[in-house]
C-alpha positions in Angstrom: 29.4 -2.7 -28.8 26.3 -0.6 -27.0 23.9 -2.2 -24.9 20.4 -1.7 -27.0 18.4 -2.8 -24.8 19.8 0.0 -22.3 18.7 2.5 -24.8 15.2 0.9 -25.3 14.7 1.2 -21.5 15.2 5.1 -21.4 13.4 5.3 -24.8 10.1 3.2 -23.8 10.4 4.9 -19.7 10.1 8.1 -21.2 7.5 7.3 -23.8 5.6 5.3 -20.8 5.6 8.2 -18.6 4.7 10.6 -21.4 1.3 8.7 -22.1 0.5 7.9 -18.4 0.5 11.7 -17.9 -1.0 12.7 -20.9 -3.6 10.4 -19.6 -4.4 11.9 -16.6 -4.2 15.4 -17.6 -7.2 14.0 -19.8 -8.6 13.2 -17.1 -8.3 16.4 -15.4 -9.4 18.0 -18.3 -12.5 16.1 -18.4 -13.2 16.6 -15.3 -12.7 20.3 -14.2 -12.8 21.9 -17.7 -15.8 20.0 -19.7 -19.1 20.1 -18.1 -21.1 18.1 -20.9 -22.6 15.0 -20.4 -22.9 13.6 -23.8 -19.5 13.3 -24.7 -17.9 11.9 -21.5 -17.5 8.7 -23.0 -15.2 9.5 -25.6 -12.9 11.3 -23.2 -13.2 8.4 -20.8 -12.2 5.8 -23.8 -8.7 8.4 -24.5 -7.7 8.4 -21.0 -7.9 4.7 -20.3 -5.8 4.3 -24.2 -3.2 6.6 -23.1 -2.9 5.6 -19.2 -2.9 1.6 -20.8 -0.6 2.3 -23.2 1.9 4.4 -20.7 1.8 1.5 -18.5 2.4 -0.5 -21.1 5.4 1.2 -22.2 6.5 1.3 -18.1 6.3 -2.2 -18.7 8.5 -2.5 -21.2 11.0 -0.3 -20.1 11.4 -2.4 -17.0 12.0 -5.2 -18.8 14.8 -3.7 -21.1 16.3 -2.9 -17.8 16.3 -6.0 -16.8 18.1 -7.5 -20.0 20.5 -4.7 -19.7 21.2 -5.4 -15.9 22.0 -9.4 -16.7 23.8 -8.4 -20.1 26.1 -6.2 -17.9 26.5 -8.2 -15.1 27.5 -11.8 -17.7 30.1 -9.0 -19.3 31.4 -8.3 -15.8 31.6 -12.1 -14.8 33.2 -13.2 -18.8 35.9 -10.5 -17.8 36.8 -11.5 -14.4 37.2 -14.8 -15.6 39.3 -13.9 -18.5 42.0 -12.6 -16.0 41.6 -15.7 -13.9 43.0 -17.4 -16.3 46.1 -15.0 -17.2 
């Protein structure tokens, strides 16, 4: 039986980090590439979707690793006590 939860934690990091940097090279764009003043806002409004919904997704991926951590570990402990008993 696989661990889903370790695979949602690789899934949503990379997914987290994706949109976080996505987010800042909107930023950087912004910044350096686009002088105009009327449409700042707009960019402004992407970057703080993507770097929110990165961090989100960091979020996320830190609590899947959790789960998997304490599924792995109550495996390791059902197991040992198995042979206890034998």
């Amino acid at each position: 039986m696989t661990n889903r939860h370790r695979q949602k934690y690789i899934s949503r990091l990379l997914i987290g980090l994706g949109l976080v940097t996505a987010g800042l090279l909107v930023i950087f764009y912004m910044s350096f590439l686009r002088s105009s003043q009327e449409e700042w806002y707009l960019w402004a409004f992407g970057a703080i979707v993507l770097i929110n919904g990165g961090l989100l997704g960091l979020g996320s991926a830190v609590v899947h690793k959790v789960k998997s951590d304490l599924i792995r570990k109550q495996k390791h402990k059902d197991q040992q006590k198995k042979y206890e008993f034998e």
